[in-house]
C-alpha positions as CSV (number, residue, x, y, z in Angstrom):
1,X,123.4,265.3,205.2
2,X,125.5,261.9,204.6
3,X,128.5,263.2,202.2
4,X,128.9,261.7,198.8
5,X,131.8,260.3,199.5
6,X,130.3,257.9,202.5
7,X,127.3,257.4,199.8
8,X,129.7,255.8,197.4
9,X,131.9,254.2,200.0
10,X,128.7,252.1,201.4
11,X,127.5,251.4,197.5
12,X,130.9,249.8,196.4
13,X,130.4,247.8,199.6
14,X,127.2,246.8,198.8
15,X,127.0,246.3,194.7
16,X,130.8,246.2,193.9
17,X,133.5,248.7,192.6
18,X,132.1,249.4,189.2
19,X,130.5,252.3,187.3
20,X,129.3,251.7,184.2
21,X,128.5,254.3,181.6
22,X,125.7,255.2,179.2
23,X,126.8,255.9,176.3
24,X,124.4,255.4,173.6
25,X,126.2,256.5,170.3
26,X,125.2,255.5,167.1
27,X,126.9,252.3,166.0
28,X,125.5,251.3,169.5
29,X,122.0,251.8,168.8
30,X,122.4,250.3,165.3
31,X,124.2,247.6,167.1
32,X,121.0,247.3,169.4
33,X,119.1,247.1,166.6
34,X,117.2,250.8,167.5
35,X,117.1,253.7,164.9
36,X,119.2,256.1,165.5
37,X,116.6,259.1,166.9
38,X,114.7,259.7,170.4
39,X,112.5,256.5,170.5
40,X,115.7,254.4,169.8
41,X,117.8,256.6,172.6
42,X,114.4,255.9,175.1
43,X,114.4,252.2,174.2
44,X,117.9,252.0,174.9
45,X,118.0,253.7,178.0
46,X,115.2,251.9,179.7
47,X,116.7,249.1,178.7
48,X,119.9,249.6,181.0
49,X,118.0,251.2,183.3
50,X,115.5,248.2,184.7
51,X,118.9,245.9,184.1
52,X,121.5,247.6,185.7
53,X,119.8,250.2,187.9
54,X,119.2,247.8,191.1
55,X,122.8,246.1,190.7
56,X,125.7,248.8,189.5
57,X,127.2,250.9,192.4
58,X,127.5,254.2,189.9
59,X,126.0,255.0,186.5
60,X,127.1,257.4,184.7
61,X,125.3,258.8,181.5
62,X,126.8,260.9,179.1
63,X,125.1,263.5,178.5
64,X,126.4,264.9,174.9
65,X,124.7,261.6,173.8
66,X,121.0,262.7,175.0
67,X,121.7,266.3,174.1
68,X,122.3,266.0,170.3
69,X,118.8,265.2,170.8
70,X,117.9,268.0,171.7
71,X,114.9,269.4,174.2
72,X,113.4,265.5,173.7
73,X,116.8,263.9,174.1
74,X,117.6,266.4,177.4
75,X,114.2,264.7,179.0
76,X,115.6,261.2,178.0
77,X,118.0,262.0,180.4
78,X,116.5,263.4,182.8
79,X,114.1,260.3,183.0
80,X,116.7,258.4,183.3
81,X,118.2,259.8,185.8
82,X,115.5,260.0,188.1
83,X,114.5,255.9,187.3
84,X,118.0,255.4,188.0
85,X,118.1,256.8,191.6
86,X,114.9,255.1,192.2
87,X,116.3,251.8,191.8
88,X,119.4,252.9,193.9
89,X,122.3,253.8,191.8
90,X,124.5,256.6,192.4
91,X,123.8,258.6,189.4
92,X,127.2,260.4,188.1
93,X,126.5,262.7,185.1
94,X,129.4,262.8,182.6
95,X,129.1,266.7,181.4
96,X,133.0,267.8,182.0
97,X,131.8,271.6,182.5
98,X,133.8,274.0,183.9
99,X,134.1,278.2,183.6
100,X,133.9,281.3,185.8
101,X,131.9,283.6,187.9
102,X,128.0,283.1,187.4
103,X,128.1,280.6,185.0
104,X,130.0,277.9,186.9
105,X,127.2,278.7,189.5
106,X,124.9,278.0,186.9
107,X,126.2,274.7,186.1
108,X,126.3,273.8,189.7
109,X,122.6,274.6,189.9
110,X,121.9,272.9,187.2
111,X,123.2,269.3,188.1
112,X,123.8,269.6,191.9
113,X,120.5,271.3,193.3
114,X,118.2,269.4,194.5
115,X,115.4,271.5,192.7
116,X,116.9,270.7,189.5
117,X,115.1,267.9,187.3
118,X,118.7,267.0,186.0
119,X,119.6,266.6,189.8
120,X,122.7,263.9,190.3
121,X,124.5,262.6,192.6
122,X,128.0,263.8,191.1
123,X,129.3,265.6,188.1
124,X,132.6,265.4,186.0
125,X,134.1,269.2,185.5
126,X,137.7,270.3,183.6
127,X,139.9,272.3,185.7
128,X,141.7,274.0,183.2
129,X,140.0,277.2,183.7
130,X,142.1,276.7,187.3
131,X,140.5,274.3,189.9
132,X,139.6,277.7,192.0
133,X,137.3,278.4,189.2
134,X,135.0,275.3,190.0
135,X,134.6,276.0,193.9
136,X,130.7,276.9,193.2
137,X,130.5,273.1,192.3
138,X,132.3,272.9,195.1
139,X,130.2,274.2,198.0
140,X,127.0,273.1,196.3
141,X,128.0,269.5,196.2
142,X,129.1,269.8,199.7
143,X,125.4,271.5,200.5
144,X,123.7,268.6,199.5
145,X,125.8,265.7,199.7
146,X,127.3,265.4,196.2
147,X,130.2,264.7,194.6
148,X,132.8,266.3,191.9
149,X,134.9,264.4,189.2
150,X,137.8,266.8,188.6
151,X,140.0,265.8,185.5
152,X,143.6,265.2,186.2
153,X,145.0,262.6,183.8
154,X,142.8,261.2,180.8
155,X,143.2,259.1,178.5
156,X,143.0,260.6,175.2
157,X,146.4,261.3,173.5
158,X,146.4,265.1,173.1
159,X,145.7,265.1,176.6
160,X,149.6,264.5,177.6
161,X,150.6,268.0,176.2
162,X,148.3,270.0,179.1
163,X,148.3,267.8,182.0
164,X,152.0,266.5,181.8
165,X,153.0,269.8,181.2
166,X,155.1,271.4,184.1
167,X,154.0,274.1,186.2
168,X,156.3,277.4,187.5
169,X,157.1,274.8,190.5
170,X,158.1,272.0,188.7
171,X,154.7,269.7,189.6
172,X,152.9,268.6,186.0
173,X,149.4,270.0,185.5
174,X,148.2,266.8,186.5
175,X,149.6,266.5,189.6
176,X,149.0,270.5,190.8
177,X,145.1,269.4,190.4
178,X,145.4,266.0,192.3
179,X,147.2,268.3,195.2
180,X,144.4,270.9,195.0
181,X,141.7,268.3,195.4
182,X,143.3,266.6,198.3
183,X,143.1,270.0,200.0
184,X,139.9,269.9,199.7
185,X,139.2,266.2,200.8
186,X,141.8,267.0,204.0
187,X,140.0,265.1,206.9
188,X,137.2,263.2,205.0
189,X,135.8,259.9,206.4
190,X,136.1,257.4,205.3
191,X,136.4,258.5,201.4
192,X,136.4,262.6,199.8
193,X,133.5,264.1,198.0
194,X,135.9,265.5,195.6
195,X,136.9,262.7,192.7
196,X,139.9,262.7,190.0
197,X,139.5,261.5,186.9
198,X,142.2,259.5,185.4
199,X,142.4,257.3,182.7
200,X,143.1,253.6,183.1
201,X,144.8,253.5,179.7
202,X,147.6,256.1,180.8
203,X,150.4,254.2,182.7
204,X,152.3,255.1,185.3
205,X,150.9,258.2,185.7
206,X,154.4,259.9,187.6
207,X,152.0,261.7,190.0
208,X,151.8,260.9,194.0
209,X,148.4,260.2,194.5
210,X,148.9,259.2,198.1
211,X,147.0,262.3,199.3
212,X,144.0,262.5,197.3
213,X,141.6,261.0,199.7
214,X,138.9,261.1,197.3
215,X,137.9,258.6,194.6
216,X,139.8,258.1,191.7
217,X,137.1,258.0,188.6
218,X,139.2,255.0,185.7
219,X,137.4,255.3,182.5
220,X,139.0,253.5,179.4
221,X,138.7,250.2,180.6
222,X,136.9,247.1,178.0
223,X,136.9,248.5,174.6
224,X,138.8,251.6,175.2
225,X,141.8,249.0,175.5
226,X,142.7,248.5,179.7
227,X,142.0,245.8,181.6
228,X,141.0,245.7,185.0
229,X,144.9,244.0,185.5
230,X,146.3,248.0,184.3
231,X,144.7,249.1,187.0
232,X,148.0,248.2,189.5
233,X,150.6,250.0,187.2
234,X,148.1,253.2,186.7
235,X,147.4,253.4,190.4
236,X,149.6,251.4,192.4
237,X,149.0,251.7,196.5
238,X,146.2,254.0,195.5
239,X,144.2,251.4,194.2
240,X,141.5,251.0,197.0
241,X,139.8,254.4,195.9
242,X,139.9,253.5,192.2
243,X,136.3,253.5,190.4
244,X,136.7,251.5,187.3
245,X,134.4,252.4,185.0
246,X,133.3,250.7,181.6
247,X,130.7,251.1,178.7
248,X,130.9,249.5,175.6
249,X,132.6,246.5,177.2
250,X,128.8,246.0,179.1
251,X,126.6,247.9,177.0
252,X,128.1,245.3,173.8
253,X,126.5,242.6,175.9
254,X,122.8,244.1,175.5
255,X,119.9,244.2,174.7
256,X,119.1,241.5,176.4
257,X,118.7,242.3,180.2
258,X,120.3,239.1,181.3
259,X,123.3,239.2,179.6
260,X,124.1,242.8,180.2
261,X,123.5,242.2,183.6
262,X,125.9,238.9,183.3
263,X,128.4,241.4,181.9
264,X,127.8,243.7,184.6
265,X,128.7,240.9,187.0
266,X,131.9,239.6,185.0
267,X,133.4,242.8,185.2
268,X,132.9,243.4,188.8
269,X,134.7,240.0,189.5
270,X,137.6,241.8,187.6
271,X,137.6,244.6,189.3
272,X,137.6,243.0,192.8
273,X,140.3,241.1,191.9
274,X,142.5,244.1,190.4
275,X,141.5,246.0,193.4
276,X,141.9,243.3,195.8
277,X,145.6,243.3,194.5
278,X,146.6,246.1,196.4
């Protein structure tokens, strides 16, 4: 089975480096003119869906926003997902899980088996239970082709105090998880299965991400406050396996289909050219 790394190597070839996300919060809906409940959250969805679907390289829902839902929002979602890989996007489920044992299995099953109706083609997961703890995501993703967004360096403010923090060796948090993750991306071509996530609002990030091999997930970009130009000083000669990733700065443009797929395309320009930089 083709690995999820050379699925998302071909894709950025083909549509572009850009994920964007689905993030359909409140003031968005309202925004959008949709009530704020499950018709609005279908509307909504659908909406990026037919726009987006057949043009964006990675979409990646997040899920908290179909789950507050509840059962009816969770099958928004999994609708989406499944329109979304018909119309050949890689589908990359923002859930940031992580735990031990069985239930880290669980979570695997549920977002990386192929039998599963919230099947995707990659997952974000927190480490902070210890990397180890996720290998169940791991293997599974490996199984079946699919991918792993491990968080390293993000780009909320409280983040700092965990992943900047300095192991017994001296390496920060951060950088102890990049390390890990290029162990397990040792030897992949032409790009890892295994991702890091790390915030394009952070700076330089003091970590050598030479060795990561893997993609390198930037959220934070548009109205979180980065442009595609931060990119260089976040990244620096990593910058070829950067994902930028945007929401609001896209999703804004809607509802209209043609101007959220204009937006689409404006920010992929951007992106080549940061990119391109390197």
């Amino acid at each position: 089975m083709e690995s999820f790394g050379a699925r998302l190597h071909r894709a950025v070839d083909e549509r572009g480096p850009l994920c964007v996300g689905i993030d359909p919060h409140p003031a968005l809906l309202a925004r959008w003119g949709l009530a704020d409940d499950v018709a609005g959250l279908s509307r909504f969805a659908r909406t990026v869906v037919e726009a987006l679907g057949d043009r964006v390289a990675v979409v990646k829902p997040q899920s908290a926003f179909f789950e507050r839902f509840g059962s009816q929002g969770v099958a928004v979602l999994e609708s989406t997902i499944r329109q979304l890989r018909d119309r050949g996007s890689l589908v990359l489920l923002d859930v940031k899980r992580g735990d031990i044992g069985s239930t880290v299995h669980a979570y695997a099953s549920a977002y990386l088996d192929p039998s599963s109706p919230m099947y995707v083609d990659a997952v974000t997961a927190s480490p902070f239970l210890g990397v180890g703890s996720l290998a169940p995501m791991f293997d599974l993703a490996a199984e079946h082709g699919g991918g792993v967004f491990v968080l390293a360096l993000t780009s909320n403010p409280e983040g700092a105090a965990v992943q900047r923090a300095r192991t017994a060796d001296g390496r920060t948090v951060a950088q102890q998880v990049l390390d890990e993750i290029a162990q397990l991306n040792m030897g992949a071509e032409p790009l890892g299965s295994i991702g890091a996530v790390i915030g394009a609002t952070v700076g330089e990030t003091g970590c050598d991400l030479s060795a990561v091999n893997g993609p390198l997930l930037a959220p934070g970009l548009g109205a979180q406050g980065a442009t595609a130009a931060d990119l260089r000083v976040v990244f620096g000669t990593a910058l070829p396996a950067v994902l930028p990733s945007y929401s609001r700065e896209v999703l804004g443009a809607g509802p209209d289909p043609e101007a959220l797929r204009a937006a689409a395309d404006r920010a992929v320009v951007d992106c080549r050219a940061a990119l391109a930089m390197s």
